[in-house]
C-alpha positions in Angstrom: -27.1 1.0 30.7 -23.4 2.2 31.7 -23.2 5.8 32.4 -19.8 5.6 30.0 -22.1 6.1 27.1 -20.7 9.0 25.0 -19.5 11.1 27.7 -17.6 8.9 29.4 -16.3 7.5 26.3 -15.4 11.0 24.9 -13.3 11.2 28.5 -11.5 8.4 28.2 -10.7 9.2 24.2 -8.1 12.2 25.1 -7.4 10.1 28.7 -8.9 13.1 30.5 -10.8 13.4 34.0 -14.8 15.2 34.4 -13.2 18.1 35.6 -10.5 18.3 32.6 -13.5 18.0 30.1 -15.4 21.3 28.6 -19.4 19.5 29.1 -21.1 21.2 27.0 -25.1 21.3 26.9 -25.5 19.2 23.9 -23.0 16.2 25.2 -25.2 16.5 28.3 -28.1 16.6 26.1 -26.6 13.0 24.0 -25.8 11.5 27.7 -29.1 12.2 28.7 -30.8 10.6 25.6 -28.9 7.3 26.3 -29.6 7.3 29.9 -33.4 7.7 29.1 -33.1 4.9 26.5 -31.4 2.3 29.0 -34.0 3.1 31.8 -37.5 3.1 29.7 -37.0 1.5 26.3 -39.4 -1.4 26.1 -36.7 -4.0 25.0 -33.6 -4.9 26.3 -30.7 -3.5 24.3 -27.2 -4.4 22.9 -25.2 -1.3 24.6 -21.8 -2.0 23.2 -23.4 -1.9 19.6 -25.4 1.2 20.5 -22.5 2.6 21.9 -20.0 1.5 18.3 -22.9 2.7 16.3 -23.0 6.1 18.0 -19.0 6.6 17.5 -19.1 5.7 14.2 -21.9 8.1 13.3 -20.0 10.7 15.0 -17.0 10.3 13.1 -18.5 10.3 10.0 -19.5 14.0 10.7 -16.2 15.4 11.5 -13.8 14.1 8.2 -13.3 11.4 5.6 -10.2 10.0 7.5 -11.3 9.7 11.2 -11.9 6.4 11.9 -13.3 4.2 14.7 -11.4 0.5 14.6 -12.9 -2.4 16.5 -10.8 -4.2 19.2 -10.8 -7.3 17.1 -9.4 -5.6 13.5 -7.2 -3.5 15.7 -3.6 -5.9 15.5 -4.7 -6.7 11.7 -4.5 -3.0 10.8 -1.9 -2.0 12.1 0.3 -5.2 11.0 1.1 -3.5 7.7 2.4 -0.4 9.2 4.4 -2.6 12.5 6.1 -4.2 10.3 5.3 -7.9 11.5 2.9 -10.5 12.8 3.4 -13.6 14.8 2.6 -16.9 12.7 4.9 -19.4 11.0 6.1 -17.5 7.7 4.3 -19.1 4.5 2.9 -17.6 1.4 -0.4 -19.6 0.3 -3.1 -19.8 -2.4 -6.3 -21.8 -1.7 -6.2 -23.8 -5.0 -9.0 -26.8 -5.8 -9.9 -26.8 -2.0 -6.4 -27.3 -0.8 -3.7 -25.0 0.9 -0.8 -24.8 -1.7 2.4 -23.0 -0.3 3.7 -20.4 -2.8 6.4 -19.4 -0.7 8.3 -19.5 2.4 9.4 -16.4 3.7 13.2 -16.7 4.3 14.5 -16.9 7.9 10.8 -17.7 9.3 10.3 -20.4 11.2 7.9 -22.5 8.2 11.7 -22.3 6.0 13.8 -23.2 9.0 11.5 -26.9 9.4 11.7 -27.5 5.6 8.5 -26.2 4.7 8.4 -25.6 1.1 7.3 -24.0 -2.2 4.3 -26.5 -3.7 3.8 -28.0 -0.6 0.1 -28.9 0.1 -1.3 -28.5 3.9 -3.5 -31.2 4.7 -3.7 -31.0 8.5 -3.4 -27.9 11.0 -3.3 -29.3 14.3 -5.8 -31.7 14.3 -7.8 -29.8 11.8 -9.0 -31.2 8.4 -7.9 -28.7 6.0 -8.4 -30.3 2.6 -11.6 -30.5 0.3 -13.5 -28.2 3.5 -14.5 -25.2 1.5 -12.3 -23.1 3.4 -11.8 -19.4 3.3 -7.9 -17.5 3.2 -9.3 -16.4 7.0 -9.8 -19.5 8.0 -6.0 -20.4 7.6 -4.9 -17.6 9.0 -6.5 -17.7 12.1 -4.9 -21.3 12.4 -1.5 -20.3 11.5 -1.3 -17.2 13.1 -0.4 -17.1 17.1 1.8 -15.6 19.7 5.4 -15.9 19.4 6.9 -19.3 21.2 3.2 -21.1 20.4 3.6 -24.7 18.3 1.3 -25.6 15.3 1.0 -29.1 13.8 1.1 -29.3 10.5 0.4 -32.4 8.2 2.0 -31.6 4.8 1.6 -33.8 1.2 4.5 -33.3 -1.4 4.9 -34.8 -4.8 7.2 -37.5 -4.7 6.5 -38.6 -0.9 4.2 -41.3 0.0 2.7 -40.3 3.1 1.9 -37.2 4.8 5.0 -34.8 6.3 4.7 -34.0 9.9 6.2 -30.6 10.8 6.0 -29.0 14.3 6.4 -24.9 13.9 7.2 -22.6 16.7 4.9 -18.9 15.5 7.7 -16.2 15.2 7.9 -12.4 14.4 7.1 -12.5 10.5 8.2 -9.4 8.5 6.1 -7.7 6.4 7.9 -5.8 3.7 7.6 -1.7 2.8 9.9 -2.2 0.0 8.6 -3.9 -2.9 11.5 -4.2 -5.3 14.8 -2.5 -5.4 17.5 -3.3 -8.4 19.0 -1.6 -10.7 18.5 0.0 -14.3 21.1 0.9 -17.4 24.1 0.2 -15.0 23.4 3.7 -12.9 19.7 4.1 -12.2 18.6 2.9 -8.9 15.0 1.7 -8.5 13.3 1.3 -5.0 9.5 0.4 -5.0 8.0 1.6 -1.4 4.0 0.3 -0.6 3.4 2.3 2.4 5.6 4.6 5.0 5.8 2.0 8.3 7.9 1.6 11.0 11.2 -0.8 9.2 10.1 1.5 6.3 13.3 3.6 6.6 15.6 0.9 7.6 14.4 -1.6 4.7 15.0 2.1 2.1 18.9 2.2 3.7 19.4 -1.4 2.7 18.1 -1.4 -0.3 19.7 1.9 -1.3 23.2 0.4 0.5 22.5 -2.1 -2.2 22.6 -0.5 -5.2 24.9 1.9 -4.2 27.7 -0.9 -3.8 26.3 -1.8 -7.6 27.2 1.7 -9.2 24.2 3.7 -8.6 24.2 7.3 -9.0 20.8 8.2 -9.6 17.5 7.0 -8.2 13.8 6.6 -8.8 11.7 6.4 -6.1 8.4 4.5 -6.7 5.6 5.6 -4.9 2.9 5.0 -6.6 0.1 3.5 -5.2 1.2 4.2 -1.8 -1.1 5.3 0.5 0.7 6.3 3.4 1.2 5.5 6.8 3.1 6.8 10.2 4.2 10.9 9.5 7.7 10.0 10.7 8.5 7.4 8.0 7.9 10.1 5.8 9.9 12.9 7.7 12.7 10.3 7.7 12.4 9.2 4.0 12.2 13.1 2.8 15.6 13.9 5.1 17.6 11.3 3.2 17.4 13.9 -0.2 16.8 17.4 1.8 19.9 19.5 3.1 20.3 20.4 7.1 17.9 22.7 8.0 15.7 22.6 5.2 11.8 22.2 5.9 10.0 18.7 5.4 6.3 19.8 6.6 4.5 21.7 9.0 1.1 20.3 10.8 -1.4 22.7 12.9 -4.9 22.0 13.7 -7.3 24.1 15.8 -6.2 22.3 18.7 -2.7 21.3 18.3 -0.5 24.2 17.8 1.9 24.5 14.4 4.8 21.9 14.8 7.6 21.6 12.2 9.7 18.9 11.2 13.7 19.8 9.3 15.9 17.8 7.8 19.0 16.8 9.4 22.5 16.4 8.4 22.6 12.8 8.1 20.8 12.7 4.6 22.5 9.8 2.6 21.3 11.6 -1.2 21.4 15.1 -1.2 23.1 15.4 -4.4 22.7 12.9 -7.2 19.4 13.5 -9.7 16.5 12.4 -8.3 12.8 11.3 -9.5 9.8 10.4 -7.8 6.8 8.5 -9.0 3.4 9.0 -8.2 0.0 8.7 -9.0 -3.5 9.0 -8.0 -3.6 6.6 -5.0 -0.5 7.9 -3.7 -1.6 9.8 -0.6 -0.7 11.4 2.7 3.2 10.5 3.8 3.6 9.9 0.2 2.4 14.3 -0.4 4.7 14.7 1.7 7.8 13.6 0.7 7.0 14.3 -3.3 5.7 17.5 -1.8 9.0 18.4 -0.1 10.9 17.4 -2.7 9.1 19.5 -5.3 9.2 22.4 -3.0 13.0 22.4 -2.8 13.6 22.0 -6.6 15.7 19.0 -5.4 14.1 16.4 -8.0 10.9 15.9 -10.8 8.1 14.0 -9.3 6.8 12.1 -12.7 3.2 10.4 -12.8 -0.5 11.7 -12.3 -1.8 14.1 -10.1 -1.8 13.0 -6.2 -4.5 11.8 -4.3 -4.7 14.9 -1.8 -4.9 13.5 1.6 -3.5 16.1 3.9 -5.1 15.6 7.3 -3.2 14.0 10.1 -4.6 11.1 12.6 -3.6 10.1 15.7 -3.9 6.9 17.5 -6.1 7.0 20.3 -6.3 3.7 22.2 -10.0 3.2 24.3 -11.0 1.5 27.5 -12.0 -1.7 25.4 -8.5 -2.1 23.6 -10.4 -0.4 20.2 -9.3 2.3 18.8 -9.9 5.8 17.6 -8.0 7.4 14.4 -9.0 11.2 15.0 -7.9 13.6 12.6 -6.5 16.3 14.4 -4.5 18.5 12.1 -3.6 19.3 8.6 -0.1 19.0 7.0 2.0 21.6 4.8 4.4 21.0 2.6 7.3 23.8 2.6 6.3 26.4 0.6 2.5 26.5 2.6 0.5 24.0 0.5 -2.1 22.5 2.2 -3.0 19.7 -0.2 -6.0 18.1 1.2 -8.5 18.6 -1.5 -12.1 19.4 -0.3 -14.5 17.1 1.5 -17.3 19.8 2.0 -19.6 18.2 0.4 -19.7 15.0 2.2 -17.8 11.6 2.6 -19.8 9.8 -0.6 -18.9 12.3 -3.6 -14.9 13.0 -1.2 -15.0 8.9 -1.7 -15.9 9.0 -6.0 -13.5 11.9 -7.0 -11.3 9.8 -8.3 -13.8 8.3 -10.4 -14.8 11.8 -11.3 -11.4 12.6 -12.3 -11.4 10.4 -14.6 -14.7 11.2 -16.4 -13.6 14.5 -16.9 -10.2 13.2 -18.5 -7.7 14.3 -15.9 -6.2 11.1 -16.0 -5.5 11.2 -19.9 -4.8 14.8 -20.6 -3.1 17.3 -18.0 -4.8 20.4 -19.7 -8.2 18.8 -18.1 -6.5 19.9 -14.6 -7.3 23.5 -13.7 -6.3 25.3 -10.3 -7.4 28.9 -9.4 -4.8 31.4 -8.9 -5.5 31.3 -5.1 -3.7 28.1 -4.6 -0.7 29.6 -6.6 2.9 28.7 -4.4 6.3 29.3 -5.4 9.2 26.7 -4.8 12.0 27.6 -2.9 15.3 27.6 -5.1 14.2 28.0 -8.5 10.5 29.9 -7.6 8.8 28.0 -10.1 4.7 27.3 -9.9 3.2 24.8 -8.2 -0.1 24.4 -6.4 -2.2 23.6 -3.4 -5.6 22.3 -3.0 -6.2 18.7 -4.1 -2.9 16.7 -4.5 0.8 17.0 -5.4 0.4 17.8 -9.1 3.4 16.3 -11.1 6.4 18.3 -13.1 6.0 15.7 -15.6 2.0 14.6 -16.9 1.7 10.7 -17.5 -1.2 9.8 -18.5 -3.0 6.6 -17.6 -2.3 3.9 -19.9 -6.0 1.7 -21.2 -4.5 0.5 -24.0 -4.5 -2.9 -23.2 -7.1 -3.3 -20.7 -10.5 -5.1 -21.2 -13.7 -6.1 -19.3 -12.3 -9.5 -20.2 -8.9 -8.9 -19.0 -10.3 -7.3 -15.8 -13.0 -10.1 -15.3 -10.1 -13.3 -15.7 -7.5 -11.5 -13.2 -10.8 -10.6 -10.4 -12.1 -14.3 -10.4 -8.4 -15.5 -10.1 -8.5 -17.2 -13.7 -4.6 -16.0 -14.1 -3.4 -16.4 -10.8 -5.4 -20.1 -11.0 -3.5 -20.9 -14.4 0.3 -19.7 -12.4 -0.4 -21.9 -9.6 -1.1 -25.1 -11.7 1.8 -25.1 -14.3 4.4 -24.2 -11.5 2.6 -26.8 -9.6 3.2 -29.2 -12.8 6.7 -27.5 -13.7 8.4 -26.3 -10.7 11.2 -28.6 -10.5 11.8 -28.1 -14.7 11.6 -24.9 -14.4 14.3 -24.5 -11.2 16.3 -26.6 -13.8 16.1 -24.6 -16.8 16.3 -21.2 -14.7 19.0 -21.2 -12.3 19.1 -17.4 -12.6 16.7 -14.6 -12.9 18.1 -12.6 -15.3 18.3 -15.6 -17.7 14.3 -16.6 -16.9 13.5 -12.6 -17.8 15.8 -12.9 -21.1 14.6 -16.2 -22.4 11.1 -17.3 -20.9 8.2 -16.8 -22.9 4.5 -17.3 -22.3 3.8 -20.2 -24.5 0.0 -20.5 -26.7 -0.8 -23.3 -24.4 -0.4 -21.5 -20.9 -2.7 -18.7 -22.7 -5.2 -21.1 -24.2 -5.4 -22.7 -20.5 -6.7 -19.0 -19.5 -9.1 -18.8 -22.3 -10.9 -22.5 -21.4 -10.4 -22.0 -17.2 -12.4 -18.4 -18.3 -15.1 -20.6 -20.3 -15.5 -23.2 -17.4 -16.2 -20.2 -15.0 -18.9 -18.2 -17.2 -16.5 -15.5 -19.0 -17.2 -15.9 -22.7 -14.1 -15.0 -24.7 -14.5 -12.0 -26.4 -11.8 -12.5 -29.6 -11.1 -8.8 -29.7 -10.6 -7.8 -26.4 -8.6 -11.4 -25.4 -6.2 -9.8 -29.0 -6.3 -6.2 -27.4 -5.2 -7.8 -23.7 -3.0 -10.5 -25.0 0.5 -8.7 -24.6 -0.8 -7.3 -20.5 -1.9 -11.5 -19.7 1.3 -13.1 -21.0 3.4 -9.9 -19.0 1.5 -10.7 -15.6 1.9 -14.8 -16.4 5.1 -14.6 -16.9 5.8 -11.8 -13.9 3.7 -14.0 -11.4 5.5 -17.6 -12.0 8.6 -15.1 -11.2 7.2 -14.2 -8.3 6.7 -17.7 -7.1 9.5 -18.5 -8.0 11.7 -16.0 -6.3 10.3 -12.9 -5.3 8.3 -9.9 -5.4 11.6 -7.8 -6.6 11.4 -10.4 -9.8 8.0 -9.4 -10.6 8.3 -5.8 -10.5 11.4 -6.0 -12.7 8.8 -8.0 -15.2 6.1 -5.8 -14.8 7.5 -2.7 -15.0 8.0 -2.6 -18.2 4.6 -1.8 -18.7 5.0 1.1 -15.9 4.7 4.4 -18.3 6.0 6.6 -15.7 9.4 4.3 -14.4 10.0 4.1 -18.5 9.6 8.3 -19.1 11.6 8.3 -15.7 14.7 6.3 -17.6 14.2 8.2 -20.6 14.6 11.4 -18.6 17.7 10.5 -16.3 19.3 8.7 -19.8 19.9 12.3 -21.3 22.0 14.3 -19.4 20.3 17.8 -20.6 16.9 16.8 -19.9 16.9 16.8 -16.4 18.3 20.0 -15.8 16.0 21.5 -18.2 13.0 19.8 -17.0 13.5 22.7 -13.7 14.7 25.5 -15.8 12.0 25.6 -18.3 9.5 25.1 -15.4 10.6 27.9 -13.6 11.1 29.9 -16.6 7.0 30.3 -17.2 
C-alpha cells in the first residue's frame, strides 16, 4: 500500500511538508494501522476506496458541511457556482424515449446552427438516441465537451421530411444566478437570486440596471430557497445596500484568525426601501446578506425563519484532482450573531430539523419559535431585538402556505405527470400558440388552463398508478392549472415568465407588495420593532 495513506494525504490537504506538520501519536497510530493492513491482510485490497472511505468517515466527525468531493463530480459541482460549462447550449426533456429540445439558450452555439424549441434529437454523433431507454446523464455526457470540440447531431422537426444534420462547436454555456427580474405596480423592483456564484453580482447589476431604467424605486430581493455559495458574492451583494464603512460579517475559527469584510462606497442602493425574502432553505451567503441587512435597520427581511448555516468552507484541491470542502471557520453577522444553529448531536437529527420544525408548528405560527435570552443582539441604528443561534429569524412571520397541496398534487408533479402534459400540448400547439401570443404580458392576461389540458393530467395520472382522489384533485386544482400555465411560459420564453406566473402564489413577495404599497407601513414596521 502507498505510504500516502492518511498522513500523507492530511499533508498534501493544507499543501504542507513532514516537517511543517504537528504528527501527533494517534495520526501515527491511523498510519500505522494502514501500513499493517497493506503488508498482512489476507486479500488484496482496493487502496483508493480504503483511502475515500477513511476521508469520508473523517469528515463526518468534524461538521455537517465538510465535505470530501470525488475527482469525477468535482467540475459538476462547482458548475453552478462558476457560472458555466462547456457543451452546446440546449434545454431538453426526455419525452416518450426521445430527446425533445425545450429551449435554446440564446447566444450558445445549439441557437447560432438553428437548433430549435420542439426539436427532436435522433442521432448524437453516430449514436442512436431514440427509443434507447436513455437517462438525462446519458445526453449530457454526449453533449457536453471542451470548448472548440464538434458534436453531430441528427435532428427530426415537424414539417421536414428527413432528418436535420447540424455540426455544433461546445462553447462556454452560462448558467444563470438570477432567476427572474421585472417589475411590480410601476415602482417595485423584483430580482429572484438561486445561489451567490461568481457572475452572481454582475448578472444582480444588470438586472437591477434594468429596472432602474423602467422606474424602480424600491426593491425585493428574493432569496428564498437559496442556499448559498462563494462568501464574496455575498460580501458584494450586501455592499450594494450598506453605507462605506459599515460591517458585512466577520469569520474566525480556531485556526484562522478574525477577518472582516466593510462595505464600500460604491453601493448602487443605499437609500430606497428595501425587502428581503427568505425562508427555511435559504442558508449561508444568503444569513449573511439578510443578516447584514437586518443588523443595520437598512430593510425588513419577510418570510420564515432561516436555515442557520454559519460555518465557512474552503476549497482544498488534493493530489488526485478531488477535492476537500473543510469547514474552517464560523461567520458573524454585524452585531455578533453567530447563526449556525447546533449540530451537537450529530449529522442525522442536524440533517431532520427542518422536518422537526415543522412538527412543532414553527412553520405555521411564529409564537412556536422561542430563543433564550443568551442569544439576545441589538441592531445597530434603531437597537431593536433580534437573535442568534439557528437562522436569521424574520421582522415579518409568513407562514407556510398547505392550502392547496395534496399527496395527489405532490405524486403527479414527482413522476413528471405535469411536466409530461406541458411538453405534449406545446409539442402539439407551439406554432398556434407563438401565433396567438406574440407577447407575454398578453399570454399572462388572457391564457387560461382549459378542462381538457387538466383532464389530460387526471387520465396520464391513471395510466401511471395514481388513482384520482376527487377531493384532493378539487383542493389542488387552482396550484396545477398555475404551474401548467407557468411552465408552457417557461418553454415558451423563459424562466423570468414563470416566476412572474408563479409568484402569485408566493405569500411572502404578495405581503412584500402589500407592505412597500403603503407608504406608513414600512417605516413603522422598524419603529414598532424597536419600540418593544
Amino acid at each position: 500500500m502507498k505510504k500516502t495513506i492518511i498522513l500523507l494525504t492530511l499533508t498534501f490537504i493544507f499543501n504542507l511538508t513532514y516537517s511543517q506538520v504537528r504528527v501527533s501519536s494517534d495520526l501515527l497510530k491511523l498510519n500505522n494501522v494502514f501500513n499493517t493492513i497493506s503488508k498482512l491482510y489476507v486479500d488484496s485490497i482496493d487502496e483508493k476506496k480504503i483511502v475515500e472511505t477513511a476521508i469520508i468517515a473523517t469528515l463526518k466527525e468534524l461538521d455537517p458541511h465538510s465535505s470530501y468531493i470525488p475527482k469525477d463530480e468535482v467540475e459538476k459541482t462547482n458548475e453552478p457556482l462558476e457560472g458555466s460549462f462547456e457543451g452546446v447550449g440546449i434545454q431538453f426533456q426526455i419525452f416518450e424515449d426521445t430527446i425533445l429540445v425545450v429551449q435554446t439558450i440564446t447566444g450558445t452555439p445549439a441557437e447560432k446552427v438553428g437548433v430549435m424549441p420542439g426539436d427532436r434529437i435522433i442521432y448524437i454523433n453516430e449514436d442512436l438516441m431514440a427509443g434507447q431507454k436513455i437517462q438525462n446523464s446519458d445526453v449530457m455526457k454526449r453533449l457536453r465537451g471542451p470548448k472548440g470540440s464538434e458534436v453531430i447531431v441528427k435532428i427530426a422537426r415537424r414539417g421536414v421530411k428527413d432528418l436535420m444534420l447540424f455540426k455544433i462547436i461546445r462553447d462556454k454555456i452560462p448558467v444563470n444566478s438570477v432567476d427572474a427580474s421585472y417589475l411590480i405596480n410601476g415602482n417595485i423592483g423584483y430580482i429572484k437570486i438561486n445561489n451567490f456564484g461568481s457572475k452572481t453580482i454582475e448578472e444582480y447589476k444588470t438586472a437591477f440596471a434594468k429596472l432602474k431604467k423602467e422606474g424602480m424605486k424600491n426593491l425585493i430581493l428574493n432569496l428564498q430557497g437559496n442556499g448559498g455559495g462563494y462568501l464574496n458574492a455575498a460580501i458584494e451583494l450586501a455592499d450594494e445596500f450598506l453605507g462605506r464603512g459599515q460591517l458585512i460579517v466577520y469569520t474566525e475559527g480556531l485556526n484562522q484568525p478574525k477577518s472582516t469584510a466593510n462595505a464600500t462606497a460604491i453601493g448602487g442602493f443605499e437609500a430606497g426601501k428595501l425587502i428581503i425574502l427568505v425562508d427555511e432553505y435559504s442558508a449561508s451567503a444568503s444569513e449573511i446578506v439578510s443578516g447584514a441587512i437586518q443588523d443595520w435597520d437598512r430593510g425588513i427581511i419577510v418570510g420564515r425563519r432561516t436555515f442557520g448555516k454559519g460555518l465557512v468552507q474552503r476549497q482544498v484541491p488534493l493530489i488526485d484532482g478531488s477535492m476537500l470542502r473543510l469547514t474552517t471557520s464560523r461567520y458573524y453577522t454585524p452585531s455578533g450573531r453567530c447563526i449556525q444553529k447546533s449540530y451537537k448531536d450529530g449529522v442525522e437529527k442536524y440533517q431532520k430539523d427542518l422536518i422537526e420544525r415543522f412538527k412543532h408548528g414553527e412553520m405555521q405560527h411564529a409564537d412556536s419559535i422561542h430563543f433564550p435570552d443568551s442569544l439576545k443582539y441589538k441592531t445597530h441604528i434603531l437597537k431593536r431585538t433580534v437573535y442568534g443561534g439557528g437562522g436569521i429569524m424574520p421582522d415579518v412571520f409568513v407562514p407556510i402556505d398547505t392550502t392547496r397541496y395534496t399527496d395527489y398534487h405532490r405524486k403527479i408533479v414527482a413522476q413528471g405527470i405535469v411536466n409530461k402534459v406541458v411538453v405534449q400540448h406545446i409539442d402539439q400547439n407551439r406554432n398556434q400558440l407563438k401565433k396567438n401570443y406574440k407577447d407575454f404580458n398578453k399570454y399572462n392576461r388572457t391564457f387560461n388552463i382549459d378542462s381538457d389540458i387538466l383532464n389530460q393530467i387526471k387520465e396520464k395520472a391513471e395510466k401511471e398508478g395514481i388513482a384520482l382522489d376527487e377531493e384532493q384533485y378539487t383542493k389542488s386544482e387552482y396550484l396545477i392549472a398555475l404551474q401548467l400555465k407557468a411552465l408552457i411560459a417557461r418553454d415558451l420564453w423563459s424562466t423570468n415568465e414563470y416566476y412572474q406566473i408563479m409568484d402569485a402564489e408566493n405569500e411572502s413577495l404578495q405581503k412584500a407588495i402589500e407592505i412597500l404599497d403603503n407608504d406608513s407601513i414600512y417605516g413603522s414596521l422598524l419603529k414598532m420593532a424597536s419600540d418593544e
